[in-house]
N, C-alpha and C positions, 0 to 999 in steps of 0.2 A: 560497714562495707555497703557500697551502692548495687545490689543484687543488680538492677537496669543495665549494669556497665558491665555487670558478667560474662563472656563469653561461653554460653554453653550447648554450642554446638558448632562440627570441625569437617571440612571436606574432607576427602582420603588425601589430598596432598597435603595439609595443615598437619595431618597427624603423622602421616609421613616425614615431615620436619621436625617436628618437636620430638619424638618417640625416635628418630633415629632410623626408622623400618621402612623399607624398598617398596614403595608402592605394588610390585608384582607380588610382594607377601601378602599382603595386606587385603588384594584383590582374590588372592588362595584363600584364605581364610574365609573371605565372605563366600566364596563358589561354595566350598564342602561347607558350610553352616557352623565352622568352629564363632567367627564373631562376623556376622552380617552390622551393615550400618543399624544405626538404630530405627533412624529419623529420614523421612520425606519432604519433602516437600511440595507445593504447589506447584513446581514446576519438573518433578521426579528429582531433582537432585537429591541424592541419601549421604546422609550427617551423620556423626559418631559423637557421642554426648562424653561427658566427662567420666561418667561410670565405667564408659568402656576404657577410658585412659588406663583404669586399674586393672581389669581384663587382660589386655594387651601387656601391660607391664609381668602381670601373672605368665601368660603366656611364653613371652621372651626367657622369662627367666627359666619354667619349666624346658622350653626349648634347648637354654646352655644347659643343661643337664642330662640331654641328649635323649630325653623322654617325648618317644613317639606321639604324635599327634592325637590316634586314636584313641590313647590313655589319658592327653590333656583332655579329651573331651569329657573322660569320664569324672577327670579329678575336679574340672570346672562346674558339673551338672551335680557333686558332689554335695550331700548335706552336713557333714562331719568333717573333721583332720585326722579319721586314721588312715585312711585310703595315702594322703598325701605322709605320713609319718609311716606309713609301710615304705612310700616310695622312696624315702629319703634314708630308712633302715638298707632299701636295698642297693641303691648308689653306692652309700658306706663300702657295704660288702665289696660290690665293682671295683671301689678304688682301692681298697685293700689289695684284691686279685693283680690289679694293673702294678701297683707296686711294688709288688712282691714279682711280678713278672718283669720287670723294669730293670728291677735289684739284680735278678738273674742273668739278662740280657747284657746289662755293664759288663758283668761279670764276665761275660764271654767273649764279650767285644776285647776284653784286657787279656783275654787267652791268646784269642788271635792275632792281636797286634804285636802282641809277644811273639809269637810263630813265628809272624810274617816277616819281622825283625831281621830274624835270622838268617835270611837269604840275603842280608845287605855282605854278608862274606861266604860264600861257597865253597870256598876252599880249607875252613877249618872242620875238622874233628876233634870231637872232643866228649871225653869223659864226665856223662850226667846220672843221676839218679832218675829213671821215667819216670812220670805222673801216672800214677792205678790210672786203666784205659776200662770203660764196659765198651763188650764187644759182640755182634754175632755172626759168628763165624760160619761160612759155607764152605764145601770141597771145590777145590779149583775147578772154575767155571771153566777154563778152557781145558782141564785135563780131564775130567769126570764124563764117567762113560755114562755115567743118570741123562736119561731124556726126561726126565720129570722134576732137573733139577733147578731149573729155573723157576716151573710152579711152585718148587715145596717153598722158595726162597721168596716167592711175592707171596704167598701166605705166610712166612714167617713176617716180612714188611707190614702186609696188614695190620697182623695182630699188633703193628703199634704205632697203627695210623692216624688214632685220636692224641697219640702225643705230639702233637705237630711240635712241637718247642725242641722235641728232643732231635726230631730228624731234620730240624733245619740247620744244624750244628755238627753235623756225624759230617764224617770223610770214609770217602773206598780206603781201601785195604785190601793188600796183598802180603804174606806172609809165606817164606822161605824159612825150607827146616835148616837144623841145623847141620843135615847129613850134605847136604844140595849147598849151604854154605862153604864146606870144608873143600867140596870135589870141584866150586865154579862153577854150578848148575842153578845160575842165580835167575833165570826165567823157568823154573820149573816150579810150580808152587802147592807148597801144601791146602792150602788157603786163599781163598777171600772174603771178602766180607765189609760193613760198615762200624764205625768206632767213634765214637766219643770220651771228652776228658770231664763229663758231666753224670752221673752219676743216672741209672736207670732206676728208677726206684721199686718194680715190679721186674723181679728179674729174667722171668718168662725162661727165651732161649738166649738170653743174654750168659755173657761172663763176663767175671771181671778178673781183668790181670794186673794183678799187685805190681808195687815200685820195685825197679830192679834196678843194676846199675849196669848203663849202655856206654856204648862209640857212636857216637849222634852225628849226621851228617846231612848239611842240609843241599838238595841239589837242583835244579832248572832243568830241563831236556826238553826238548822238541818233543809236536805231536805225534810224530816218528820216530823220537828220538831214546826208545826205549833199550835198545842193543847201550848204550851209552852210561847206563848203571852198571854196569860191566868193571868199568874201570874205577868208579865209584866204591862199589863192593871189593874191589883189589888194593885202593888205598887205604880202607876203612879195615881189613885183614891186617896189613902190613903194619899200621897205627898200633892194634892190639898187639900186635909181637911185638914191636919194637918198648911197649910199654910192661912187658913181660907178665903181659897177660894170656887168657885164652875165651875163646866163643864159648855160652854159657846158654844159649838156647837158641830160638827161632827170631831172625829175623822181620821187623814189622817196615813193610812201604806204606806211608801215610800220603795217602794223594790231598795235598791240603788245600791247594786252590787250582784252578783252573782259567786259563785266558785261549783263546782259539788257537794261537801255537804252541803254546809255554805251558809245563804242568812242572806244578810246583812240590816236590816229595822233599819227606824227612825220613830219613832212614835209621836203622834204629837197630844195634846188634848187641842182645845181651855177655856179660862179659864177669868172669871172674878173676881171682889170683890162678895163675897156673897150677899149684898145688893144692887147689881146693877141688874136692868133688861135688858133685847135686846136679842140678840143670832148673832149668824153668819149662810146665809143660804152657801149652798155648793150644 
Protein backbone atom coordinates (compact mmCIF):
# COMPACT_ATOMS: atom_id res chain seq x y z
CA UNK A 1 0.00 0.00 0.00
CA UNK A 2 1.33 3.61 -0.87
CA UNK A 3 1.20 5.05 2.86
CA UNK A 4 1.85 8.76 0.65
CA UNK A 5 -1.79 8.23 -0.71
CA UNK A 6 -3.15 7.73 2.67
CA UNK A 7 -5.53 9.98 3.92
CA UNK A 8 -4.88 10.45 7.56
CA UNK A 9 -6.32 13.40 8.63
CA UNK A 10 -10.27 14.54 8.24
CA UNK A 11 -12.17 18.08 8.91
CA UNK A 12 -15.21 17.92 11.16
CA UNK A 13 -17.40 17.83 8.06
CA UNK A 14 -15.38 14.78 6.28
CA UNK A 15 -16.00 12.79 9.36
CA UNK A 16 -19.28 14.08 9.63
CA UNK A 17 -19.96 12.13 6.37
CA UNK A 18 -18.51 9.17 6.55
CA UNK A 19 -19.33 8.32 10.49
CA UNK A 20 -22.90 9.43 9.66
CA UNK A 21 -22.72 12.14 12.96
CA UNK A 22 -24.35 15.77 12.99
CA UNK A 23 -21.67 18.08 12.93
CA UNK A 24 -23.52 19.75 16.18
CA UNK A 25 -22.41 16.37 17.86
CA UNK A 26 -19.36 16.40 17.01
CA UNK A 27 -18.65 20.03 18.00
CA UNK A 28 -20.37 18.83 21.72
CA UNK A 29 -18.02 16.38 22.02
CA UNK A 30 -14.98 18.59 21.37
CA UNK A 31 -16.61 21.72 23.81
CA UNK A 32 -16.79 19.10 27.02
CA UNK A 33 -13.40 17.36 25.97
CA UNK A 34 -15.04 13.93 25.39
CA UNK A 35 -13.05 13.83 21.61
CA UNK A 36 -11.45 17.13 20.87
CA UNK A 37 -9.70 17.26 17.25
CA UNK A 38 -6.52 15.78 17.40
CA UNK A 39 -4.50 17.88 14.88
CA UNK A 40 -3.66 21.71 13.81
CA UNK A 41 -2.68 23.02 11.60
CA UNK A 42 -0.76 26.11 10.25
CA UNK A 43 -3.52 27.78 9.54
CA UNK A 44 -5.71 26.68 12.98
CA UNK A 45 -7.69 24.46 11.22
CA UNK A 46 -8.08 21.13 13.68
CA UNK A 47 -8.25 17.42 12.02
CA UNK A 48 -9.37 14.29 13.40
CA UNK A 49 -6.84 11.44 12.48
CA UNK A 50 -7.92 7.94 11.96
CA UNK A 51 -7.60 6.79 15.67
CA UNK A 52 -10.29 8.93 16.40
CA UNK A 53 -12.43 7.19 13.75
CA UNK A 54 -12.50 4.27 16.32
CA UNK A 55 -13.19 6.71 19.37
CA UNK A 56 -16.01 7.87 17.69
CA UNK A 57 -17.38 4.57 16.51
CA UNK A 58 -16.74 3.48 20.41
CA UNK A 59 -18.68 6.23 21.32
CA UNK A 60 -21.88 5.94 19.03
CA UNK A 61 -22.23 2.68 20.03
CA UNK A 62 -21.77 3.34 23.92
CA UNK A 63 -24.34 6.23 23.04
CA UNK A 64 -27.11 3.41 21.53
CA UNK A 65 -26.87 1.88 24.72
CA UNK A 66 -28.10 4.90 26.30
CA UNK A 67 -24.92 5.13 28.50
CA UNK A 68 -24.47 8.68 29.88
CA UNK A 69 -21.70 10.66 28.57
CA UNK A 70 -20.12 11.24 31.80
CA UNK A 71 -19.62 7.24 32.22
CA UNK A 72 -18.30 7.18 28.39
CA UNK A 73 -15.67 9.34 29.57
CA UNK A 74 -14.75 7.17 32.19
CA UNK A 75 -15.15 3.86 30.19
CA UNK A 76 -12.84 5.56 27.24
CA UNK A 77 -10.03 6.85 30.00
CA UNK A 78 -10.35 3.26 31.08
CA UNK A 79 -7.30 0.85 31.29
CA UNK A 80 -9.06 -2.62 31.51
CA UNK A 81 -12.67 -4.37 30.17
CA UNK A 82 -14.18 -4.79 33.46
CA UNK A 83 -15.59 -1.41 33.87
CA UNK A 84 -17.19 -1.93 30.25
CA UNK A 85 -18.26 -5.78 31.26
CA UNK A 86 -19.99 -4.36 34.37
CA UNK A 87 -21.64 -2.11 32.01
CA UNK A 88 -22.91 -4.49 29.66
CA UNK A 89 -23.92 -6.96 32.99
CA UNK A 90 -25.87 -3.94 33.81
CA UNK A 91 -27.98 -3.22 30.52
CA UNK A 92 -28.73 -7.12 30.67
CA UNK A 93 -30.38 -6.55 33.92
CA UNK A 94 -32.26 -3.00 32.32
CA UNK A 95 -33.51 -5.11 29.44
CA UNK A 96 -34.61 -7.98 31.38
CA UNK A 97 -36.62 -5.25 33.71
CA UNK A 98 -38.13 -3.48 30.28
CA UNK A 99 -39.39 -6.79 29.38
CA UNK A 100 -40.77 -8.12 31.72
CA UNK A 101 -42.36 -4.58 32.12
CA UNK A 102 -43.40 -4.73 28.48
CA UNK A 103 -44.91 -8.40 29.01
CA UNK A 104 -46.98 -6.76 31.66
CA UNK A 105 -48.20 -3.79 29.98
CA UNK A 106 -49.51 -6.07 26.82
CA UNK A 107 -51.09 -7.77 29.08
CA UNK A 108 -53.16 -4.86 30.18
CA UNK A 109 -53.62 -3.28 27.18
CA UNK A 110 -55.50 -6.92 26.28
CA UNK A 111 -57.61 -6.16 29.72
CA UNK A 112 -58.64 -3.01 28.42
CA UNK A 113 -59.40 -3.55 25.02
CA UNK A 114 -61.59 -6.17 26.21
CA UNK A 115 -63.42 -3.76 28.71
CA UNK A 116 -63.80 -1.31 26.34
CA UNK A 117 -65.32 -3.84 23.83
CA UNK A 118 -68.09 -3.97 25.70
CA UNK A 119 -69.74 -0.69 25.47
CA UNK A 120 -70.03 -1.42 21.48
CA UNK A 121 -73.71 -2.81 23.08
CA UNK A 122 -75.16 -1.11 26.34
CA UNK A 123 -78.11 -2.65 26.43
CA UNK A 124 -77.03 -6.16 27.32
CA UNK A 125 -76.82 -7.96 30.64
CA UNK A 126 -75.47 -10.56 31.30
CA UNK A 127 -74.38 -13.40 33.56
CA UNK A 128 -70.37 -13.65 34.11
CA UNK A 129 -68.02 -15.10 36.46
CA UNK A 130 -65.75 -11.54 37.85
CA UNK A 131 -62.23 -11.47 37.55
CA UNK A 132 -60.44 -11.43 41.63
CA UNK A 133 -60.32 -7.45 41.71
CA UNK A 134 -57.29 -5.94 44.56
CA UNK A 135 -58.87 -3.13 45.96
CA UNK A 136 -58.66 -0.24 48.67
CA UNK A 137 -61.46 0.59 49.85
CA UNK A 138 -62.42 3.98 51.75
CA UNK A 139 -65.92 5.04 53.60
CA UNK A 140 -68.08 7.03 51.32
CA UNK A 141 -66.24 10.11 50.54
CA UNK A 142 -69.47 11.95 50.13
CA UNK A 143 -71.31 10.39 53.11
CA UNK A 144 -68.52 10.19 55.97
CA UNK A 145 -68.78 12.47 58.67
CA UNK A 146 -64.47 11.90 58.98
CA UNK A 147 -62.90 15.43 58.23
CA UNK A 148 -59.68 13.52 58.15
CA UNK A 149 -60.80 11.30 55.64
CA UNK A 150 -59.45 12.54 52.73
CA UNK A 151 -55.80 12.76 54.49
CA UNK A 152 -56.10 9.17 55.98
CA UNK A 153 -56.94 8.18 52.04
CA UNK A 154 -53.73 10.25 50.35
CA UNK A 155 -51.65 8.49 52.89
CA UNK A 156 -52.96 5.35 52.19
CA UNK A 157 -52.13 6.40 48.14
CA UNK A 158 -48.79 7.23 49.07
CA UNK A 159 -47.90 4.21 50.58
CA UNK A 160 -47.99 3.03 47.06
CA UNK A 161 -46.76 5.65 45.17
CA UNK A 162 -43.47 3.85 44.13
CA UNK A 163 -45.52 1.38 42.30
CA UNK A 164 -46.37 3.72 39.65
CA UNK A 165 -47.23 0.49 37.29
CA UNK A 166 -49.79 -0.48 39.42
CA UNK A 167 -51.81 2.99 39.69
CA UNK A 168 -51.56 3.72 36.19
CA UNK A 169 -54.09 0.94 35.75
CA UNK A 170 -56.48 1.18 38.87
CA UNK A 171 -60.20 2.67 38.25
CA UNK A 172 -62.59 4.73 40.99
CA UNK A 173 -64.87 2.80 42.47
CA UNK A 174 -67.96 3.02 44.11
CA UNK A 175 -69.71 0.32 45.86
CA UNK A 176 -73.53 -0.10 46.92
CA UNK A 177 -74.53 -2.49 49.73
CA UNK A 178 -76.67 -4.87 49.32
CA UNK A 179 -79.34 -3.37 51.66
CA UNK A 180 -79.29 0.21 49.56
CA UNK A 181 -79.64 -2.33 46.37
CA UNK A 182 -82.78 -4.09 47.57
CA UNK A 183 -84.73 -0.55 48.89
CA UNK A 184 -83.36 1.71 45.28
CA UNK A 185 -80.96 3.59 47.31
CA UNK A 186 -78.59 3.18 44.51
CA UNK A 187 -76.55 6.79 45.13
CA UNK A 188 -76.01 6.02 48.67
CA UNK A 189 -72.76 4.14 49.09
CA UNK A 190 -70.90 2.04 51.31
CA UNK A 191 -67.79 2.61 49.56
CA UNK A 192 -65.27 3.92 47.55
CA UNK A 193 -62.22 3.43 46.45
CA UNK A 194 -59.60 2.54 43.68
CA UNK A 195 -59.26 -1.12 41.99
CA UNK A 196 -57.33 -3.05 39.75
CA UNK A 197 -57.64 -6.71 37.82
CA UNK A 198 -53.76 -6.77 38.47
CA UNK A 199 -52.67 -8.24 41.35
CA UNK A 200 -50.92 -6.05 44.33
CA UNK A 201 -48.24 -8.08 45.34
CA UNK A 202 -47.65 -6.29 48.86
CA UNK A 203 -50.98 -6.27 50.10
CA UNK A 204 -50.72 -3.39 52.60
CA UNK A 205 -54.35 -2.02 52.90
CA UNK A 206 -55.35 -3.60 49.96
CA UNK A 207 -58.00 -6.52 49.52
CA UNK A 208 -58.58 -8.87 47.34
CA UNK A 209 -62.03 -9.91 46.13
CA UNK A 210 -62.36 -13.37 44.88
CA UNK A 211 -64.31 -14.54 41.43
CA UNK A 212 -68.04 -14.47 41.94
CA UNK A 213 -70.67 -14.85 39.78
CA UNK A 214 -72.27 -11.35 38.55
CA UNK A 215 -75.24 -9.44 36.28
CA UNK A 216 -72.63 -7.30 34.32
CA UNK A 217 -73.88 -4.20 32.79
CA UNK A 218 -71.90 -2.12 30.76
CA UNK A 219 -73.23 1.63 30.63
CA UNK A 220 -72.32 5.50 29.03
CA UNK A 221 -73.83 8.50 31.12
CA UNK A 222 -73.17 11.98 31.08
CA UNK A 223 -70.94 14.11 33.12
CA UNK A 224 -74.28 14.78 34.97
CA UNK A 225 -75.49 12.14 34.06
CA UNK A 226 -75.41 10.06 37.25
CA UNK A 227 -79.27 10.16 38.44
CA UNK A 228 -79.43 7.87 35.12
CA UNK A 229 -77.95 4.53 36.84
CA UNK A 230 -81.06 4.51 38.36
CA UNK A 231 -82.56 2.77 35.60
CA UNK A 232 -79.70 0.88 34.83
CA UNK A 233 -79.84 -0.65 38.47
CA UNK A 234 -83.71 -1.45 37.88
CA UNK A 235 -82.97 -3.36 34.59
CA UNK A 236 -80.16 -5.09 35.98
CA UNK A 237 -82.68 -6.15 39.35
CA UNK A 238 -85.44 -7.26 36.92
CA UNK A 239 -82.78 -9.44 34.76
CA UNK A 240 -82.00 -11.34 38.10
CA UNK A 241 -85.57 -12.16 38.78
CA UNK A 242 -86.58 -12.93 35.71
CA UNK A 243 -83.49 -15.38 35.71
CA UNK A 244 -84.63 -16.76 39.01
CA UNK A 245 -82.16 -15.63 40.65
CA UNK A 246 -81.33 -13.47 43.66
CA UNK A 247 -78.61 -10.37 44.86
CA UNK A 248 -75.77 -12.04 46.52
CA UNK A 249 -73.76 -9.09 47.69
CA UNK A 250 -72.56 -5.48 47.09
CA UNK A 251 -72.65 -4.02 44.17
CA UNK A 252 -69.25 -2.60 42.31
CA UNK A 253 -69.38 0.81 39.92
CA UNK A 254 -66.22 0.55 37.98
CA UNK A 255 -65.52 4.14 36.49
CA UNK A 256 -63.37 2.64 33.51
CA UNK A 257 -62.71 5.48 31.32
CA UNK A 258 -63.35 8.88 31.22
CA UNK A 259 -63.75 11.57 28.04
CA UNK A 260 -64.83 15.20 29.19
CA UNK A 261 -68.67 14.40 28.90
CA UNK A 262 -68.91 10.48 28.75
CA UNK A 263 -67.85 8.26 31.74
CA UNK A 264 -67.68 5.07 31.08
CA UNK A 265 -68.89 2.36 34.07
CA UNK A 266 -69.31 -1.44 34.42
CA UNK A 267 -71.50 -2.43 36.74
CA UNK A 268 -71.32 -5.30 38.46
CA UNK A 269 -74.13 -7.15 41.06
CA UNK A 270 -73.21 -10.41 42.65
CA UNK A 271 -75.82 -13.12 42.24
CA UNK A 272 -76.81 -16.49 43.34
CA UNK A 273 -79.57 -19.39 42.84
CA UNK A 274 -82.40 -18.16 44.94
CA UNK A 275 -82.33 -21.13 47.27
CA UNK A 276 -78.90 -20.72 48.15
CA UNK A 277 -77.68 -18.96 51.22
CA UNK A 278 -73.98 -17.12 51.94
CA UNK A 279 -73.21 -13.64 50.61
CA UNK A 280 -70.07 -12.14 49.61
CA UNK A 281 -68.37 -9.50 52.11
CA UNK A 282 -66.57 -6.40 50.27
Amino acid sequence: MNHAMLKLKFTIGEVSKILDMPIDTLRYYDKIGLLPPGERDDNGYRYYDLEQFDALITIRMLRAMDVPIERIQSLLTSDSLDDVRRLIADKRQDISRQLAFLKRLSRKLDVLDEQLRRFEDTDMIELVKRSPYWVLLTDSVMESGDKKLGNRVQEQVRSISADQEWLAFCHIISVVSQENLASGQYHSYLNNGILSTFPMEEAGAFQELPPCYCARKCVMIGKEGYAELDQHYDQMKAFIHRRGLRIDGHSLEINLYNQYNKHYIELYIPVAEAGETGGEDQ
